[in-house]
KEFIFI-368378 format. One record per atom (N, C-alpha, C, CB): x, y, z; residue in one letter. Coordinates in steps of 0.1 Angstrom, whole numbers, plus 5000, padded with zeros to 4 digits. Atoms other than C-alpha are relative to their C-alpha. Glycine has a CB too. Example, Ala and Ser with C-alpha at 12.3 -4.5 7.8 and 13.67 -1.06 7.14 Angstrom:
<recs>
500949885000A
512349555078A
500950125000A
499050005012A
499149895000S
513749895071S
499250115008S
500450054986S
</recs>
This chain:
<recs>
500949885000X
500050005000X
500950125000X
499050005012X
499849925002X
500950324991X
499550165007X
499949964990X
500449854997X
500150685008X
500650114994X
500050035012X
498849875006X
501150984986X
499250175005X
500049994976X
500049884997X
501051325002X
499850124986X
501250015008X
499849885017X
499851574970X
500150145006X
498350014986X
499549874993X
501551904975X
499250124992X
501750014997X
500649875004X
498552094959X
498950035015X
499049974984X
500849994988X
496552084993X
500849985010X
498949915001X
499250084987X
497752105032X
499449865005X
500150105013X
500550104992X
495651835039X
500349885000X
498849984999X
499650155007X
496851465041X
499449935019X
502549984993X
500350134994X
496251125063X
500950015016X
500649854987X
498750074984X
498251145102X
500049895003X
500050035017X
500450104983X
496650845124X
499149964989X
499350085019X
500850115004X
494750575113X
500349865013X
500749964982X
499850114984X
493750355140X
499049844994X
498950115020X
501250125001X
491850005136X
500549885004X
499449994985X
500450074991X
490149795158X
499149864998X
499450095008X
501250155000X
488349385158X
499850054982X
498050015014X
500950015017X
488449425119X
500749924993X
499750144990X
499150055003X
489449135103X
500949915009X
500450074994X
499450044989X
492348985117X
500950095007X
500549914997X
499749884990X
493549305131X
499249995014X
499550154993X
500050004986X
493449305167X
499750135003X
501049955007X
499749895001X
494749655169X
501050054996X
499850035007X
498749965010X
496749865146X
500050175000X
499649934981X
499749865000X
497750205151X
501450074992X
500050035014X
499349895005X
499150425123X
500350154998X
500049974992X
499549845006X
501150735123X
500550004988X
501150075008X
499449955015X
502050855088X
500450134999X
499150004990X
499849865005X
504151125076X
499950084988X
501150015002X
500149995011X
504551335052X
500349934989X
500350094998X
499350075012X
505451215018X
499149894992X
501449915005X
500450145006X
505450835004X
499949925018X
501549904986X
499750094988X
504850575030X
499449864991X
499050045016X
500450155004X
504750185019X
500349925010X
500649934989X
499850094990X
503949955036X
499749844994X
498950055012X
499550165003X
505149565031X
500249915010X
501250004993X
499550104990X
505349255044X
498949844993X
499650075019X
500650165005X
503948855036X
498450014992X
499749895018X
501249975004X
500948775018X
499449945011X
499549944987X
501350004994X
497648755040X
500550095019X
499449804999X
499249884988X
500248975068X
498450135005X
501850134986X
501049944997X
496649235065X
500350104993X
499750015012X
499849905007X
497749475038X
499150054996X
500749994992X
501049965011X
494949455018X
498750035015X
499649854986X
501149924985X
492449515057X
500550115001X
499849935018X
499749865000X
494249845057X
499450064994X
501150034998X
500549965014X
492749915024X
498550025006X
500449884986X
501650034997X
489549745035X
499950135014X
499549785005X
500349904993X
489649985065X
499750164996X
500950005008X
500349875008X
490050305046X
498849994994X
501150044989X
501450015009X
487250185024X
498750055009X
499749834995X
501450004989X
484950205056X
500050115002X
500049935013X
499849894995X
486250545062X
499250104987X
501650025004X
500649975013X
485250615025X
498150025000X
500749874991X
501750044998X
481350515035X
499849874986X
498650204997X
500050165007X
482250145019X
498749945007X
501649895004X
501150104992X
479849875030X
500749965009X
499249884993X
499850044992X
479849765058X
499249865007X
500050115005X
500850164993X
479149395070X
500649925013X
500049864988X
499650104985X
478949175104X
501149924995X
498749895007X
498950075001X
481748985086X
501250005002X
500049974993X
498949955000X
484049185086X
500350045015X
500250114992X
500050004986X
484049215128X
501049895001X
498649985008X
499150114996X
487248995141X
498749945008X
501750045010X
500650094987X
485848665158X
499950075016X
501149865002X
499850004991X
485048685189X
499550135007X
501049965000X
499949855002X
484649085187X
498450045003X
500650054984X
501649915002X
481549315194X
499850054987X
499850155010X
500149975012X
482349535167X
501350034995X
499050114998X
498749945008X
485149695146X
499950134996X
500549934988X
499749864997X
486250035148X
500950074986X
500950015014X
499149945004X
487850265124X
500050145004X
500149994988X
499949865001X
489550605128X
500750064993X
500250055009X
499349925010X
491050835105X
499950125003X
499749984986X
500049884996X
492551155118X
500850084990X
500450015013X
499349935009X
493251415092X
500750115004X
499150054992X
499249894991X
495651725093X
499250114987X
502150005001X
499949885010X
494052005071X
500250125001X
499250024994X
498949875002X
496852265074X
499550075009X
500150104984X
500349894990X
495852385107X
498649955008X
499750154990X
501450064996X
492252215114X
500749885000X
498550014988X
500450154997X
491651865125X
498849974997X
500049955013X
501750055004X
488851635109X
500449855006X
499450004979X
499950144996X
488451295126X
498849954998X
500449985012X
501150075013X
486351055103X
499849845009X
501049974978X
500150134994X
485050735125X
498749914996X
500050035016X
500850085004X
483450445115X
499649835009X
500749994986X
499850114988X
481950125139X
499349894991X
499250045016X
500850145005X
480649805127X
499849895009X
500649944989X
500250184987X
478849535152X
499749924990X
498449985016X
500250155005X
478749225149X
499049964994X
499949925009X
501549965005X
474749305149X
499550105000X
499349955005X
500849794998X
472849615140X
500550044988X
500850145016X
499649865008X
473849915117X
501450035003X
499050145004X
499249944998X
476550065114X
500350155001X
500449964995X
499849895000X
477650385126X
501250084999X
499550025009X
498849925006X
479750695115X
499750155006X
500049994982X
499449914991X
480950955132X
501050184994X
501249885008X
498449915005X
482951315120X
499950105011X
500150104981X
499649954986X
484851475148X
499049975010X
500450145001X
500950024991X
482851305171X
498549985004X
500250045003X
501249994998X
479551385162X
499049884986X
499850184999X
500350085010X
477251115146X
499550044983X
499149915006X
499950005013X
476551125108X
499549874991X
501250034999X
500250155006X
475550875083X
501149964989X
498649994992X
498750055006X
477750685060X
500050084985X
500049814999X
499549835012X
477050955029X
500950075001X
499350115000X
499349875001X
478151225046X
501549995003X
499450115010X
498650024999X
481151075061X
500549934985X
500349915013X
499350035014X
481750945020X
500150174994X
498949884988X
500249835006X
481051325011X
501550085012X
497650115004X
498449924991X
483851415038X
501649944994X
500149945022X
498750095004X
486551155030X
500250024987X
499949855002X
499150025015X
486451144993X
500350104996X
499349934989X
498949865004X
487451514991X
501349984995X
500350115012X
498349984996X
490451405003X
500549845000X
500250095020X
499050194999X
491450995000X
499449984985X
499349815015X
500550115013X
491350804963X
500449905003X
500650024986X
499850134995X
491250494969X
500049854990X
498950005009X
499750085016X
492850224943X
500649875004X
501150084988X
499950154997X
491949844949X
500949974992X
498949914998X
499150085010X
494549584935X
499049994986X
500549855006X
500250025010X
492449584907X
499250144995X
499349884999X
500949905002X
490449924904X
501050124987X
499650095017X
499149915010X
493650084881X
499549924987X
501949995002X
500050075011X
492049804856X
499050074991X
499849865002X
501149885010X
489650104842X
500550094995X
498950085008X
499249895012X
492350304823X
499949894986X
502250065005X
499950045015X
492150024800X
499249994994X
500549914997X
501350025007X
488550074793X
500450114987X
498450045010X
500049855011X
488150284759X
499350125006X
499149974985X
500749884998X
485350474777X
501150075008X
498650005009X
499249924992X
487850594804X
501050094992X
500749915009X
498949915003X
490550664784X
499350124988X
501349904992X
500549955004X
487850824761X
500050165011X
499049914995X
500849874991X
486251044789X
501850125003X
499049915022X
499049914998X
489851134802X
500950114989X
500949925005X
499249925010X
490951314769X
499050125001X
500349934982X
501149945005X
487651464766X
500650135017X
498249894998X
500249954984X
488051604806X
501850124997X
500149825016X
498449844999X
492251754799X
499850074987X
502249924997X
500449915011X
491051924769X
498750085000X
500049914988X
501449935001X
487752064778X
499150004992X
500150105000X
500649955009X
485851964753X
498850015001X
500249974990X
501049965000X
482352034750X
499249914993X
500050124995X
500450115008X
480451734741X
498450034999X
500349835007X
501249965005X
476951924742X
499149984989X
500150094999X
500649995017X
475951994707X
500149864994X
501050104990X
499950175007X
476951614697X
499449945009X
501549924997X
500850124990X
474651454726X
498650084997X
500649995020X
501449995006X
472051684718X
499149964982X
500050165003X
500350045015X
472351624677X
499749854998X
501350034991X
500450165003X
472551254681X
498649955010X
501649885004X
501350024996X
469451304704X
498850024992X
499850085011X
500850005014X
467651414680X
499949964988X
500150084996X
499550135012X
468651204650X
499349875010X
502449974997X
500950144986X
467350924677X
498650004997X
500150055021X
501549994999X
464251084683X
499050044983X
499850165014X
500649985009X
463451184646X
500049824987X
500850164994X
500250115004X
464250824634X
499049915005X
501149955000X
500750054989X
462050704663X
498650004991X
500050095016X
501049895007X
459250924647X
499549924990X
500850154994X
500250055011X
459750794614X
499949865000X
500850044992X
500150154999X
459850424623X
498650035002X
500849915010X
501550025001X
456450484637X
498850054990X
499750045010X
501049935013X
455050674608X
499949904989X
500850154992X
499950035011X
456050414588X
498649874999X
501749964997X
501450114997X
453750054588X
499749994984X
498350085011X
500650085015X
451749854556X
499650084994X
498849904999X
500649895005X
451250114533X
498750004989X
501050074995X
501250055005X
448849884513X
498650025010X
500349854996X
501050004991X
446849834548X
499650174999X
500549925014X
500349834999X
446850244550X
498949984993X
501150124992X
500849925011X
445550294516X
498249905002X
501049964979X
501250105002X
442749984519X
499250105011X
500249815005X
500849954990X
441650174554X
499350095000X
500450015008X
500549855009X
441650514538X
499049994992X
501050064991X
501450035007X
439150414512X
499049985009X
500149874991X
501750094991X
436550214537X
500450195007X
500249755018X
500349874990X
437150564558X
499350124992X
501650065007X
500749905007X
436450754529X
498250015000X
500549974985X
501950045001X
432950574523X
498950045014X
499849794999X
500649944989X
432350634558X
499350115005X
500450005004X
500149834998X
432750964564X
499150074989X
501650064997X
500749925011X
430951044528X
498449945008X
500549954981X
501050044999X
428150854540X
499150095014X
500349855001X
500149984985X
428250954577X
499250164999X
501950005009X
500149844998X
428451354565X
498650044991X
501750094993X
500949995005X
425651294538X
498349985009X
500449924992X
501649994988X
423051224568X
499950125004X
500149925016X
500549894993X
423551544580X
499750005017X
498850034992X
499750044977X
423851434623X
500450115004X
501549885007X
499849934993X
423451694642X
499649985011X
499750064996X
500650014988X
420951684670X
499649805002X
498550124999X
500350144990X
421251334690X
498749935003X
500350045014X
501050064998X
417851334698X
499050004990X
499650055009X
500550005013X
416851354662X
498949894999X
501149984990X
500750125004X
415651004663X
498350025010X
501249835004X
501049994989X
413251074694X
499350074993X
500350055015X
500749925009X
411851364678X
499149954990X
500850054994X
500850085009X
410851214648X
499049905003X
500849954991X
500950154994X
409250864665X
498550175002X
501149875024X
501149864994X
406951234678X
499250044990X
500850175006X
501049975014X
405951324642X
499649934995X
500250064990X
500450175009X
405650974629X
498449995004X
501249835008X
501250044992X
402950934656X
499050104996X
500150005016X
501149915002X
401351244649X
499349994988X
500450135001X
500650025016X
401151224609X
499449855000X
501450024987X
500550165005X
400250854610X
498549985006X
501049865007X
501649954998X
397150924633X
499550124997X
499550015012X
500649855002X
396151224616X
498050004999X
501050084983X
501249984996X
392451134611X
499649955010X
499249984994X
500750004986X
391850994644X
500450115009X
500349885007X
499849904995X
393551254656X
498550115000X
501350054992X
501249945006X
391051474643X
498549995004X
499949954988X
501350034997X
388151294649X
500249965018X
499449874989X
500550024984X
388751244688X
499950155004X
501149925010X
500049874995X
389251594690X
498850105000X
500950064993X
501549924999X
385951724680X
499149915004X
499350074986X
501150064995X
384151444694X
500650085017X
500049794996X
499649964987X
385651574727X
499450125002X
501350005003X
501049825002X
384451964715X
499050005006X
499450074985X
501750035000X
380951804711X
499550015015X
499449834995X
500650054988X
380751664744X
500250115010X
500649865005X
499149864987X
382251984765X
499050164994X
502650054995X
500849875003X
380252204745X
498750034995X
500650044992X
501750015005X
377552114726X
498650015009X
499849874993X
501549964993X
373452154740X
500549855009X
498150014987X
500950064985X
373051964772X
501749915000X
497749864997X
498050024998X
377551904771X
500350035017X
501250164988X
499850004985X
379651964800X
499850165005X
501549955003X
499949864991X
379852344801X
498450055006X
500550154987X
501549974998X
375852364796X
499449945012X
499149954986X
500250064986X
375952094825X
500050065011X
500849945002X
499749944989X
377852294848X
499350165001X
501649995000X
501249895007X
375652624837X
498649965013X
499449934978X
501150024997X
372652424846X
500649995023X
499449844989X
499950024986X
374252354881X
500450145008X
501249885002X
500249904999X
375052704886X
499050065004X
500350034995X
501849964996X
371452814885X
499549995012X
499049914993X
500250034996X
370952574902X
499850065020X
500449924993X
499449994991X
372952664933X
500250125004X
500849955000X
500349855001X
372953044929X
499250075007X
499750044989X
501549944991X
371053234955X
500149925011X
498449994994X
500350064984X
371452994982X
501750035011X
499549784998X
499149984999X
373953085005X
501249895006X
499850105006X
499050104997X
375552775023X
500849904986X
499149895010X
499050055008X
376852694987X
500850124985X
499049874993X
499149905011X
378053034972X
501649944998X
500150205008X
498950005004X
381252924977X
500449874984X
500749975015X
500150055010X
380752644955X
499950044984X
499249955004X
500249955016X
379152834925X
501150054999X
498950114995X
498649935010X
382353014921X
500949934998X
500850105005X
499050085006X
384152724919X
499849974987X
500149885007X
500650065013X
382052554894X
500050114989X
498549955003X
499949955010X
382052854872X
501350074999X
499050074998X
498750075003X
386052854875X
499949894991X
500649955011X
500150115005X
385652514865X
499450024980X
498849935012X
500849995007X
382952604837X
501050084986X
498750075006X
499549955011X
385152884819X
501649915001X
499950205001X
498850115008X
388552614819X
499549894994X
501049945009X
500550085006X
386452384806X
500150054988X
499049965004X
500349935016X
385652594777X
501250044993X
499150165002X
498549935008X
389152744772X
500749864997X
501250115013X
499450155006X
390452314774X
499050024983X
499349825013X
501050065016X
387552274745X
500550094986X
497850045001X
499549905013X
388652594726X
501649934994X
500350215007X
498950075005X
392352434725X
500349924991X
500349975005X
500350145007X
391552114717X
499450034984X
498749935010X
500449995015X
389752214685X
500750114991X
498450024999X
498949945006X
392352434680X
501449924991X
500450065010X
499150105008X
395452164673X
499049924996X
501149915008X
500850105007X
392551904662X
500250074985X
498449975007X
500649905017X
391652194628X
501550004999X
498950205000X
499049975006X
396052194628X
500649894998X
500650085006X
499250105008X
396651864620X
499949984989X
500049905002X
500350025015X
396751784586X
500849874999X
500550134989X
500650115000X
396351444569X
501350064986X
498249965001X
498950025012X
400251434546X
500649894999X
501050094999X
499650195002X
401251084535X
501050094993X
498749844991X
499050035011X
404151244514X
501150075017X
499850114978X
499349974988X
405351404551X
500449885005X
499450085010X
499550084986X
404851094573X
500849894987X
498349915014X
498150075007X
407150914542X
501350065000X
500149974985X
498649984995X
409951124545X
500150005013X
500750104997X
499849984983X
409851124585X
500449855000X
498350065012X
499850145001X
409650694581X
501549994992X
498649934993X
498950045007X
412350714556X
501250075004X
499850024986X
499149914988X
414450994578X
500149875010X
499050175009X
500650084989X
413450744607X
500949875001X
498549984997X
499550115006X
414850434586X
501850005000X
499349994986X
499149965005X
417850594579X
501350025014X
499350134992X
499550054989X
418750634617X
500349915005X
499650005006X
499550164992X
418350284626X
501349924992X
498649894998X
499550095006X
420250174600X
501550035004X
499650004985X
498849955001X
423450404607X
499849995015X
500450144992X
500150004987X
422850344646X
500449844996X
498650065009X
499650145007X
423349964634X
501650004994X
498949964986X
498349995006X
426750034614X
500850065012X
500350114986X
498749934992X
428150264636X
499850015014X
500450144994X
500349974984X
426650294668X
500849895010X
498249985003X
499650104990X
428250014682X
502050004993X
498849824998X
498950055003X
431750064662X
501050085009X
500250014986X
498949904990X
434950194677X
501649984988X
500449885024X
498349905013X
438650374658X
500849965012X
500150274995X
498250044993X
441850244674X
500350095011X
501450034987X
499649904987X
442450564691X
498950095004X
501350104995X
501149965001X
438750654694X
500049935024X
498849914983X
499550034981X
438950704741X
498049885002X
500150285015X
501150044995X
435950484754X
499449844993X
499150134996X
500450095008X
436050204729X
498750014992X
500149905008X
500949985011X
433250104710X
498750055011X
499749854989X
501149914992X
429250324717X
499049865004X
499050154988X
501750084997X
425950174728X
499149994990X
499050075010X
501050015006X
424350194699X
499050154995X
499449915008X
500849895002X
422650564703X
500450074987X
500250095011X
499749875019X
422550854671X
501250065012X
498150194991X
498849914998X
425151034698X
501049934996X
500350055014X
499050145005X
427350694693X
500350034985X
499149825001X
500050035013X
426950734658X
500650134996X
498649954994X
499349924999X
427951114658X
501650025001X
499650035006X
498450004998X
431051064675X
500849864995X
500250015017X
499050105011X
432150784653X
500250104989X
499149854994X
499549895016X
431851024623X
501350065004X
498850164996X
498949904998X
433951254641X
502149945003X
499350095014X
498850094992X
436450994657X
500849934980X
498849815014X
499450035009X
436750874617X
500350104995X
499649934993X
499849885007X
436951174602X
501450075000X
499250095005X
498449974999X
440351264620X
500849865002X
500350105014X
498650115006X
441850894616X
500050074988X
499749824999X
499749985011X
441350984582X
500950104993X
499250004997X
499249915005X
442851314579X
501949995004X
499150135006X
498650064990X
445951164598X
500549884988X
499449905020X
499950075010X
446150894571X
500650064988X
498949944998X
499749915016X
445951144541X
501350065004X
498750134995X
499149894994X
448351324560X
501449955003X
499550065013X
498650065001X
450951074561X
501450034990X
499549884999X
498750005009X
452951104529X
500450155001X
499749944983X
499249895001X
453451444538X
500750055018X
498950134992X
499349994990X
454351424572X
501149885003X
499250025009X
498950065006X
456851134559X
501150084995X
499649934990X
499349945008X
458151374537X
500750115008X
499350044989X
499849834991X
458751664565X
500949935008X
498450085010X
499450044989X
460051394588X
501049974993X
499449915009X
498750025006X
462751294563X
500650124999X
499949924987X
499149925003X
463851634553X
500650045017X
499450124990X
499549984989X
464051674596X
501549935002X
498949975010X
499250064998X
465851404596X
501849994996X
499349924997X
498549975011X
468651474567X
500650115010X
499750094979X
499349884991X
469151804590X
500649965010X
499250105006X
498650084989X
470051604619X
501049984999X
500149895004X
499150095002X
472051394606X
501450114994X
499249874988X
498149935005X
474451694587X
500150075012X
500350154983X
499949944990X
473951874624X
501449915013X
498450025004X
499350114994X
475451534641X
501349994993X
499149865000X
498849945006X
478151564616X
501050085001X
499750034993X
499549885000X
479151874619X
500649995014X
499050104997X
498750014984X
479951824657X
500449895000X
499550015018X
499650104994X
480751504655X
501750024994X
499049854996X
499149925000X
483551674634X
500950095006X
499750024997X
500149924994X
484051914657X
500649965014X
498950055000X
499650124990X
484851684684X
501249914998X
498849905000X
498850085004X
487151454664X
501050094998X
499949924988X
498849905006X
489251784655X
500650015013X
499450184992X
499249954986X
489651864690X
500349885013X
498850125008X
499650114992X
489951524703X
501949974989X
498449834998X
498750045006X
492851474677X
501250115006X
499950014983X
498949915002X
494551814684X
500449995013X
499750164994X
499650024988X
494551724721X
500849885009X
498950025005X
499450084996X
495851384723X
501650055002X
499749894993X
497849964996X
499851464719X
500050075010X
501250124988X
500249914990X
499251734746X
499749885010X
498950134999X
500950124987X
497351484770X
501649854999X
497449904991X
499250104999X
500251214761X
501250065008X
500249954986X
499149954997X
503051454768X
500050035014X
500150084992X
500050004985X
501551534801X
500449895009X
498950025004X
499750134999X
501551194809X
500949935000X
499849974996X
498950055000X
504751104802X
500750095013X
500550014986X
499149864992X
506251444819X
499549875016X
498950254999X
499950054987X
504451254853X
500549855001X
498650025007X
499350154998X
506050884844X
501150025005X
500349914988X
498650004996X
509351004848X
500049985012X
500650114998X
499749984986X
509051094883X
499349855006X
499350165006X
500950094994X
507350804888X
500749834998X
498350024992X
498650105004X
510550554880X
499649934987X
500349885014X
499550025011X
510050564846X
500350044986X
499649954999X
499549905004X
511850784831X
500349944986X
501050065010X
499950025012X
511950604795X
498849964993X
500949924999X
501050065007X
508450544788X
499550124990X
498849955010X
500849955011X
506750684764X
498649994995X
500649994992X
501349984999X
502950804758X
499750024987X
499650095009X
500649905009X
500850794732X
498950004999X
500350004990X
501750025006X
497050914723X
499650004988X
499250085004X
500650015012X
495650754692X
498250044999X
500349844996X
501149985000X
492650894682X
499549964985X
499950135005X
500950055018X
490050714649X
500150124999X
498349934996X
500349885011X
489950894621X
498650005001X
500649974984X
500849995004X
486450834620X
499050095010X
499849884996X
500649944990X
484551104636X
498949985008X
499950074997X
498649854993X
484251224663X
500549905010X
499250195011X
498350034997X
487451004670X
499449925017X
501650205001X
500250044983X
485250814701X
501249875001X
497849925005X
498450104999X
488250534694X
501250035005X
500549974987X
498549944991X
490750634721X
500549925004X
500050095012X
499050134992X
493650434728X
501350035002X
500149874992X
499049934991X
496150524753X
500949884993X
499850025019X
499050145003X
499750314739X
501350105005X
500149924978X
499050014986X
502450284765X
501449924988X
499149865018X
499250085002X
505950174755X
501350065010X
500149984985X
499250034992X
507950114782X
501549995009X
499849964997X
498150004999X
511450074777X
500450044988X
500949845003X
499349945012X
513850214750X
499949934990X
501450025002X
499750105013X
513650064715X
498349974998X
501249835002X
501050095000X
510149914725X
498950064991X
499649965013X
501149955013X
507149964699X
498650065007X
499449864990X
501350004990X
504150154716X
499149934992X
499350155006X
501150075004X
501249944720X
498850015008X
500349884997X
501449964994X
497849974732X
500049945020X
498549884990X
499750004982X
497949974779X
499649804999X
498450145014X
500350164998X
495849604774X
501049904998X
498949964991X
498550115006X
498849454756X
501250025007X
500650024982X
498250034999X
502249524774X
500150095013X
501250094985X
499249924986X
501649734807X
499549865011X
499050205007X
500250124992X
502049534838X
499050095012X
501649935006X
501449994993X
499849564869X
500850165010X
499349825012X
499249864995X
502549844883X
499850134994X
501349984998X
500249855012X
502650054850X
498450055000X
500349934978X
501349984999X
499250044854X
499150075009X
499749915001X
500349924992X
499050184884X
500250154994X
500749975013X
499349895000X
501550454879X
499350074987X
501549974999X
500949955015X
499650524843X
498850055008X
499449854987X
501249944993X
496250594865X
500350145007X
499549915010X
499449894996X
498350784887X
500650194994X
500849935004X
499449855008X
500051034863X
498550054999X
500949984981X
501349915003X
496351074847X
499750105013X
498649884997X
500449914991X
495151164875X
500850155005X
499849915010X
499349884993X
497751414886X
499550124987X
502049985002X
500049905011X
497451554848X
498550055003X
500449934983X
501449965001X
493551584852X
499750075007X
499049935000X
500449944985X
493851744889X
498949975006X
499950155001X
501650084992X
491151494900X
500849965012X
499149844991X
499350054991X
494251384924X
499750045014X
501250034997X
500449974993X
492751434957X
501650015012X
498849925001X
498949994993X
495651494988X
500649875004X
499750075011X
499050154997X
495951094997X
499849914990X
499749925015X
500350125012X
495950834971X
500749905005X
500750034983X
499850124991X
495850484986X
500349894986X
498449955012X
500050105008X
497250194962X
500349895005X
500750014990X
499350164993X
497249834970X
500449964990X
499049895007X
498950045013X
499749634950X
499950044993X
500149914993X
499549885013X
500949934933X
501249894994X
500850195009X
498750015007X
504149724928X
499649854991X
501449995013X
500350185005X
502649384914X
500350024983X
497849935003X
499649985012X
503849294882X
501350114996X
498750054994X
</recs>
């Protein structure tokens, strides 16, 4: 393990204490400035140093890691930052939660990761094995060069979303055209009724009845006149009972009912032979009202019960409103149909724009990914030296094919040797020390940088 003191911050690692973790008993380190390595046998506890820091980090934490026998296991990590003290504690029982601590006061295992990783990087025996990803070494050119990958994440978002678009626009264009026709007939048919009022059909059933009894109509109506009016009828009835009752006084109140009575009688009879003399007797009416009438049922039959793909409610009940809002429900599939080969055509010319927009940065990108590798290599090398290997040599290949996302860091080693891509020829050391430079070059280098078998390989 490795501790490197970075001389861009006062802050670095003093004291590191840890307790029941593992097969640590108890281990108390002072550290100074500088390098400090620390060596000795395999399974000696190098790598539980590591695993302790990790905990300080807000690693997981499990009852496994408690030595036998133990309640819990302790870490502490006392920082120096150039004048302040931060002390970062972490506990783990056997059973329960674990708790975390900064200068004393509790905390959860976030915040103590939001405290520590300011200041510790922390680089398992195998965690240096992510310089040899392409993305990494991708992102890291992109990060010492500043570039601006905006405009090419929004262009190829869009190229995405306008191909998206057009895939779904696309579909059977035979099935289209067959649907379009039957929609046509529909709609001509639907708009030739003329559907307006819902209760059209009710209505009409109202005149049907009226024109179809028009002479009984008629004839109940003045047989009713007769009887209310005519000699020895109802008004002449109630008349006679008037007389009758007139002049006596225990039934005045009566006569004034009854001749109430007498003059609404008369005004019902005047009515009555009023609509009776306004019906009229038209057989060429009550056939268009039957053939209007016919004309409902039949389109309450087709359509009242149909339902349009994207029509909300599925298919109607059957009513003329059912049959309305089918017209209307086809009416705009259809115009959405017709409307296809030109919103094909709109979505392709969007699309051609993308595509020279995605170009254009993706250009833009490869220019400034190319003009930045040698720079980014040269840095890189500049920190091997110091780093005992003062004959390597760096290089960043960037595709030609834009925008140049093909990044590949090639290392060569020793004098004479051919550079070649980090996967092929660095060992698990160079590998470190390769992470290491990056990092120093990128100033992501936080004050302590922890490596376990930095020297392997």
């Amino acid at each position: 393990m490795t501790s490197v003191d970075g001389a861009r911050t006062p802050a670095r690692l003093v004291e590191l204490a840890v307790t029941d973790l593992g097969i640590i008993d108890h281990l108390a380190l002072v550290l100074g400035p500088g390098m400090t390595a620390l060596t000795g046998e395999t399974g000696a506890g190098k790598t539980m140093v590591v695993g302790a820091i990790d905990l300080l980090l807000g690693g997981r934490a499990e009852a496994s890691l408690v030595r036998s026998g133990a309640g819990e296991a302790v870490v502490e990590g006392r920082f120096d930052l150039g004048g302040e003290e931060l002390i970062l504690t972490r506990a783990v029982p056997a059973d329960g939660r674990s708790r975390a601590y900064v200068n004393g006061r509790m905390a959860t295992a976030s915040v103590l990761a939001d405290q520590a990783g300011a200041l510790v990087d922390l680089h398992g025996q195998h965690a240096h094995q992510s310089l040899l990803a392409t993305r990494t070494q991708r992102a890291s050119l992109d990060r010492f060069a500043g570039i601006d990958l905006g405009r090419l994440r929004a262009a190829q978002a869009e190229r995405r979303r306008l191909h998206r678009e057009f895939e779904l626009l696309g579909g059977d264009t035979g099935a289209r055209a067959r649907e379009a026709d039957l929609l046509r007939f529909q709609v001509a048919e639907l708009e030739d009724a003329g559907l307006v009022d819902p209760d059209e059909d009710r209505l009409l059933d109202e005149h049907e009845d009226l024109l179809a009894g028009a002479v009984s109509h008629r004839e109940v109506a003045m047989h009713a006149v007769l009887v209310l009016t005519d000699d020895g009828g109802a008004v002449d009835g109630l008349g006679t009972a008037i007389a009758a009752l007139d002049g006596h006084a225990p039934f005045q109140d009566h006569v004034e009912r009854l001749r109430a009575t007498q003059a609404e009688v008369g005004d019902a009879a005047a009515e009555i032979r009023k609509v009776g003399e306004g019906i009229e007797d038209d057989p060429a009416r009550l056939a268009e009202i039957r053939e209007r009438r016919q004309l409902l049922v039949d389109l309450r039959r087709k359509y009242g019960t149909a339902a349009v793909d994207d029509r909300e409610g599925g298919a109607g009940s059957g009513t003329l409103h059912d049959v309305i809002a089918y017209r209307d429900a086809v009416t705009e599939r259809l115009a959405h149909l017709e409307d296809h080969d030109a919103r094909a055509a709109a979505l392709g010319r969007e699309l051609a724009g993308s595509e020279v927009e995605e170009t254009a940065a993706a250009g833009e990108v490869g220019r400034a990914r190319r003009k930045a590798g040698p720079d980014l290599a040269g840095a890189v090398q500049a920190h091997l030296r110091d780093l005992a290997m003062p004959n390597a040599r760096i290089q960043v290949a960037v595709g030609d094919e834009d925008p140049g996302d093909d990044v590949a860091f090639l290392l060569a080693a020793n004098p004479g040797a051919a550079a070649a891509p980090l996967t092929k020829v660095a060992s698990g050391g160079e590998l470190a020390r390769s992470m290491l430079a990056l990092r120093l070059v990128l100033s992501q280098a936080p004050p302590v940088l922890v490596f376990d078998e930095v020297d392997a390989g």
